[in-house]
N, C-alpha and C positions, 0 to 999 in steps of 0.2 A: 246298963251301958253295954253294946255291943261288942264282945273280942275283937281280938286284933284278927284270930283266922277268918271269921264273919263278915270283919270288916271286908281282910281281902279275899274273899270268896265272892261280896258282892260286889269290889272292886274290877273282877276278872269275868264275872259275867257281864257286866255294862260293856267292859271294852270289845268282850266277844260280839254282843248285841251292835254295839255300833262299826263293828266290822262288817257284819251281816248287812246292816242298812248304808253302809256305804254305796257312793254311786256306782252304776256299772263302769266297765271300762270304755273310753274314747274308743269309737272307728277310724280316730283322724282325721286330719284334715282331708277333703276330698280332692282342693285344688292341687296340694300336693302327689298325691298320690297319684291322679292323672298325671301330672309332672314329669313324675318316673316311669309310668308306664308308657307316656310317649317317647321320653328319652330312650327306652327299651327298645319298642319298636323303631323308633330309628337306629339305633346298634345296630339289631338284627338284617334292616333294609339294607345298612351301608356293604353286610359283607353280603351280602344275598346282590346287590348292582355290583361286589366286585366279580363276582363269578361271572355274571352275564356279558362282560368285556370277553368273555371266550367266544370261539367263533359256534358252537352248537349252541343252541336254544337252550337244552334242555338244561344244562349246567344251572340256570336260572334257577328250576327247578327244584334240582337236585339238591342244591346248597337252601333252597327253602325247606326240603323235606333233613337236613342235617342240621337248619340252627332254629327255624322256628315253625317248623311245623308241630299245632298241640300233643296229639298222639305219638310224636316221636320224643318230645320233650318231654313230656308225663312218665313213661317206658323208661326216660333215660334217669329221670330222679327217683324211679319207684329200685330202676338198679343199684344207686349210691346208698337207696336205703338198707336194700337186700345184700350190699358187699359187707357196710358196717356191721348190721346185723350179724353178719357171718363171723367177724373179727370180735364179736364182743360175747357171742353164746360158744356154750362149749369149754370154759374155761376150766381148769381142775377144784376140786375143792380143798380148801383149805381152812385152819381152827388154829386160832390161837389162844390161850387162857392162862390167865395170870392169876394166883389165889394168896393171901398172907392173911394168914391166922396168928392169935395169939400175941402176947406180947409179954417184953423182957425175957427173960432165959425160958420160956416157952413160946419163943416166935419162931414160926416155919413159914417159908416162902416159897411157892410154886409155881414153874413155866412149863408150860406144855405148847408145842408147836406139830400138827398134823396136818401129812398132804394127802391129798390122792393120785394114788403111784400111777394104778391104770392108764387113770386122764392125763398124766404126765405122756404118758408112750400111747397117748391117742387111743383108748381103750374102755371100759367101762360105760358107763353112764353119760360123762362126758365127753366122751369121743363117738356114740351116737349121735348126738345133740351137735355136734360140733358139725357131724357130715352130716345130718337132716339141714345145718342153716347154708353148708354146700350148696347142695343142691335145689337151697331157695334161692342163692345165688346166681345160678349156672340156668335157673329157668328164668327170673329177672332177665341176664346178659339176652337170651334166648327171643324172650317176650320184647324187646327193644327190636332187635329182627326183623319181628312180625310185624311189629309197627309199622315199620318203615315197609316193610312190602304190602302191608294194605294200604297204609296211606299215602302211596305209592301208585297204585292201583284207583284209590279213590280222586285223587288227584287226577289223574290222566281221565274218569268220566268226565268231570267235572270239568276239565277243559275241551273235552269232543263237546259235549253242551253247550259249551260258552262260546266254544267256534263253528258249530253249525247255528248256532241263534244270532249271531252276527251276521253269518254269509245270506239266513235266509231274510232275516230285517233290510238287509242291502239289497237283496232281489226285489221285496215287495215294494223299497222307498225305488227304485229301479220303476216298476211296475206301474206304482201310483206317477209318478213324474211323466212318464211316457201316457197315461190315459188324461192324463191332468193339463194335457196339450188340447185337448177337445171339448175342457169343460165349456170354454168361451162361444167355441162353434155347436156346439149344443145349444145354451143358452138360444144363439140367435136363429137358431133353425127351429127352436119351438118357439119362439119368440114372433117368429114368421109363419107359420101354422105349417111349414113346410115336413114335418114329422108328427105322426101321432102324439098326442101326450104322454101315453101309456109306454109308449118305448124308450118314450126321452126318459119316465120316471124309471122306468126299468134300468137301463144306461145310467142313470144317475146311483140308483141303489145299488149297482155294481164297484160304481166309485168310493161311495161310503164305505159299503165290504172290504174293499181292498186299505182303504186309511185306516177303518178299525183292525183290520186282521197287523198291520205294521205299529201301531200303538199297541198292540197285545204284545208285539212280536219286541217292542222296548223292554217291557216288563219281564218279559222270560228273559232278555240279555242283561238286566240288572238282576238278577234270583240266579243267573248260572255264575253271572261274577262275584255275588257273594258266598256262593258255594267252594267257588276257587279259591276267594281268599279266604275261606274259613278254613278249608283242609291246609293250605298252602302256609298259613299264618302270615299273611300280608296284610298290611292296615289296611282297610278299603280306601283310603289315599293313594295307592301305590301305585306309582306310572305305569310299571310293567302290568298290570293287570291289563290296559289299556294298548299293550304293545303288540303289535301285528305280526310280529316276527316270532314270540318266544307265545301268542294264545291264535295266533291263524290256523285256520285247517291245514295247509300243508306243512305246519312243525308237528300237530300231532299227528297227522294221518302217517307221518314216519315214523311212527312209534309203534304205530300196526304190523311193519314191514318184520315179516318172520313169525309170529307170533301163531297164527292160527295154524301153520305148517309143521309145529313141534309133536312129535309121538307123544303119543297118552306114556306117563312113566311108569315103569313095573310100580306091585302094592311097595317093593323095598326102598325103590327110588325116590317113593311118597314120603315113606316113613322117616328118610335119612333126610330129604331134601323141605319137606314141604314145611313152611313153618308153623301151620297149622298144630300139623301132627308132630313136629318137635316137640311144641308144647304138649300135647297130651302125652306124649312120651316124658317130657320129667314129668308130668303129675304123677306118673307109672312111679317113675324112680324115685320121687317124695313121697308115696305111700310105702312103698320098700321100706323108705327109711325108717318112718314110723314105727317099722315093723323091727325093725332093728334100736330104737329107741323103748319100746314097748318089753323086747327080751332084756335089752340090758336094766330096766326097773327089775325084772325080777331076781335080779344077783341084789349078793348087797352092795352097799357103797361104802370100801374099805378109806379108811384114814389111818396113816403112821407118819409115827415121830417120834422127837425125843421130848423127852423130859427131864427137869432138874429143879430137884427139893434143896433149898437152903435152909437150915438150922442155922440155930447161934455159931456153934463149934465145927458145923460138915457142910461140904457139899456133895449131897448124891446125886449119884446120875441113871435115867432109867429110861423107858420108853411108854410109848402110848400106842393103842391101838383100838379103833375105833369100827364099829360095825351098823351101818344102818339098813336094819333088816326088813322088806316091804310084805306086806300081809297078804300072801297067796292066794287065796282066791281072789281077792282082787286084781292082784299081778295079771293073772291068767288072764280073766276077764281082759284085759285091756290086751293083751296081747290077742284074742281071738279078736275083740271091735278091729283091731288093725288089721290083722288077716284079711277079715272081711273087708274092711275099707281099698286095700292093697286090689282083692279079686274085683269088688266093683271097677277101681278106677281102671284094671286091665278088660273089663269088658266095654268100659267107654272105649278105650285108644283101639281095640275092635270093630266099634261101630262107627267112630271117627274114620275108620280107613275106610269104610264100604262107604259111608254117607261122602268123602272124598272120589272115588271111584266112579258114582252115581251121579254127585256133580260136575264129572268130568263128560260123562257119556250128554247129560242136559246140556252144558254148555255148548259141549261142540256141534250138535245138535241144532243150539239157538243160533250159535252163528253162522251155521252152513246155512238154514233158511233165513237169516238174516243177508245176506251173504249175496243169495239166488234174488231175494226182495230186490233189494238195491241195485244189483246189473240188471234184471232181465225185466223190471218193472219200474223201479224208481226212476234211474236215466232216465229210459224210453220214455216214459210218461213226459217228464219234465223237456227233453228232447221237441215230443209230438206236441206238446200242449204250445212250446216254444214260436216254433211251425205255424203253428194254427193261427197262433195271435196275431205272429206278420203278417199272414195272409188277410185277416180279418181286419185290420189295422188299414193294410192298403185298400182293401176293395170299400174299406167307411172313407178313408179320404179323395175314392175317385164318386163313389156312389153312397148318397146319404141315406137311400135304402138300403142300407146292408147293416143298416144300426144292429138289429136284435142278432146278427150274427159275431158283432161285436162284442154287445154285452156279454153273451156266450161265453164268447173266448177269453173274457175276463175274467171270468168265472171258473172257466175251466182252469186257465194258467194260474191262478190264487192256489188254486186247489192242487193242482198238482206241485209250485213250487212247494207248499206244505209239507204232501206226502213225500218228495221227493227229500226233504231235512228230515222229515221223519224216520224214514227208510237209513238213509246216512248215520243217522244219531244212533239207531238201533242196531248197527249192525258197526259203528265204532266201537261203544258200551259193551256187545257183545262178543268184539272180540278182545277188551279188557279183560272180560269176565272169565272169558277162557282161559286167558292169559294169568290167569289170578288161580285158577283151580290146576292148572297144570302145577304151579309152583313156580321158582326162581331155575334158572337155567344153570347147568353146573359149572359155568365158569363164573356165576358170580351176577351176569350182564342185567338180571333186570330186578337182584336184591337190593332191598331199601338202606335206608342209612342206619347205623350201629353207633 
């Protein structure tokens, strides 16, 4: 017959075993959960349309890069993690131990209570630890910054895209409309043998190009509005994405105004301002820390207190004092890993400034020849090509020989309306870009949300 321990020895294994085979856990329900997350996003929308009752556009914006833009939201909960953090490491140590031995007229009973004094006055072991989760905090607050100024920055391309892909979609359906006046008298001029076939097919394959190139020209303005709403954290439901005031070219081409004209800032001005190199500046100061967490393992880690022995007949009173000694070469060791860790990370925040510096010189660079592109080529082209069409336009509707001059200019003005969004897009973007590698402006004007 089995023991009673047997018994429950096998009794404690079945229950573990059927622990183990238990189901996993639910995902939930799905319909709910959408539920909530559209109620979210509507929150989010309501205060995001109250900001846009302001009379600047960009306020729209702004208040989407402060409540639901992902990058800034992410930054701003990875800080709530890194403040708590901070408030919970670091703490002193402390020992309490209660012992009673014996009994009847040889019982002795003993309290022992030990702090660490150091950690008390922010010192030791603990007060390393305490200012290493500082300054995980203070780079957190920091990293939230940066967010907002690049997704600040990524934002503003993504609406030069979405507003030059609109302007140039309206030109071509412009374009298609006005050639699409002579599909009919086409038709009946080679229908009459009054035009070559070969011209009419040519003319006609011009019209197709043009319908295709404004169906292409669809798809890039839904791929740039989801771009929009992805950085902006807008549902793609969202009316404003659709609104000509706060995603037209003339609300962001304002946003240009000054930007390319700012001085490259001294390497100091980078170092204090740029939020780039903030960040690598605390990784500086979090490997410091280290280095400071690293010397104080090699002290020991004192504990004092009182203590008090009860007997039957006394109460003594005494102290405690406690020593936790770490094993020196290994101390060392760790203190040299940090050293080193410390030196690498100060030759990153070194190459961080020149690769800053480097990018300053490219940029401004990409946007001066963006810059020359767009006035002294794009216009004109779009300008001439403009020109040409009327001309070509009218002399087909006085003279039906002048087709293949038509076609031409159909061709041409396709082509140039193109290059001339092209030319626009590339040299908004670039002057984002600049605007992004220079840093935020020292009053603040074009830092992200915090």
């Amino acid at each position: 017959m089995p023991s009673i321990r047997s018994v429950a020895i096998r009794s404690f294994l079945l229950l573990s075993m059927g622990g183990c085979a238990a189901a996993p856990p639910s995902l939930g329900d799905a319909g709910e959960l959408a539920a909530d997350l559209e109620a979210l996003l509507a929150a989010r929308a309501d205060a995001v349309a109250t900001a846009r009752r302001s009379g600047d556009p960009w306020d729209l914006w702004a208040a989407c890069l402060e409540s639901s833009a992902p990058a800034v939201l992410a930054a701003r909960r990875e800080l709530l993690i890194a403040q708590a953090r901070a408030r919970s490491l670091g703490a002193p140590q402390s020992m309490v131990d209660a012992e009673h031995v014996g009994s009847g007229a040889d019982r002795d009973s003993e309290l022992m209570i030990a702090l660490d004094l150091p950690g008390l006055v922010g010192a030791g072991r603990a007060g390393a630890t305490r200012a290493r989760a500082e300054v995980d905090a203070a780079r957190a607050e920091e990293a939230l910054a940066a967010a907002g100024f690049t997704t600040q920055h990524a934002l503003e391309r993504s609406l030069a895209s979405l507003a030059v892909a609109r302007e140039l979609e309206r030109h071509l359906a412009e374009l298609e409309e006005s050639c699409g006046a002579n599909d009919k008298r086409l038709e009946l001029l080679a229908g009459r043998g009054w035009l070559p076939p070969d011209q009419v097919a040519v003319a006609r394959t011009m019209l197709h190009h043009v319908a295709v190139m404004r169906l292409e020209q669809q798809a890039a303005v839904a791929a740039a509005r989801a771009s929009v709403a992805s950085a902006s954290g807008l549902p793609p439901s969202s009316p404003w994405l659709d609104d000509a005031e706060t995603t037209g070219l003339a609300a962001i081409s304002r946003r240009t105004m000054g930007r390319a004209d700012r001085p490259d800032p001294s390497a100091r001005d980078l170092l204090d301002g740029h939020p780039e190199l903030r960040l690598a500046r605390f990784d500086y100061l979090g490997a410091e820390a280290d280095v400071r967490v690293a010397c104080a393992q090699r002290w020991p880690a004192l504990l004092i207190g009182p203590k008090a022995t009860l007997t039957v007949d006394d109460l003594l009173w005494g102290g405690v004092l406690r020593l936790e000694l770490p094993w020196p070469p290994a101390a060392d060791a760790a203190v040299d890993e940090a050293r080193a860790a410390r030196d690498q990370t100060h030759d990153a925040l070194v190459a961080a400034l020149a690769r800053a510096q480097n990018e300053i010189v490219r940029r401004r660079a990409e946007q001066q020849a963006a810059d020359v592109a767009l006035r002294e080529h794009g216009e004109g082209v779009a300008e001439s090509s403009a020109r040409a069409f009327r001309a070509a336009q009218a002399r087909f509707a006085a003279d039906v020989a002048a087709i293949p001059e038509w076609s031409m200019a159909i061709d041409q003005r396709a082509r140039a309306l193109t290059a001339r969004a092209a030319a626009l897009e590339r040299w908004l973007v670039a002057t984002f870009d600049l605007s992004e590698a220079l840093g935020p402006t020292k009053d603040g004007g074009e830092e992200g949300a915090r």
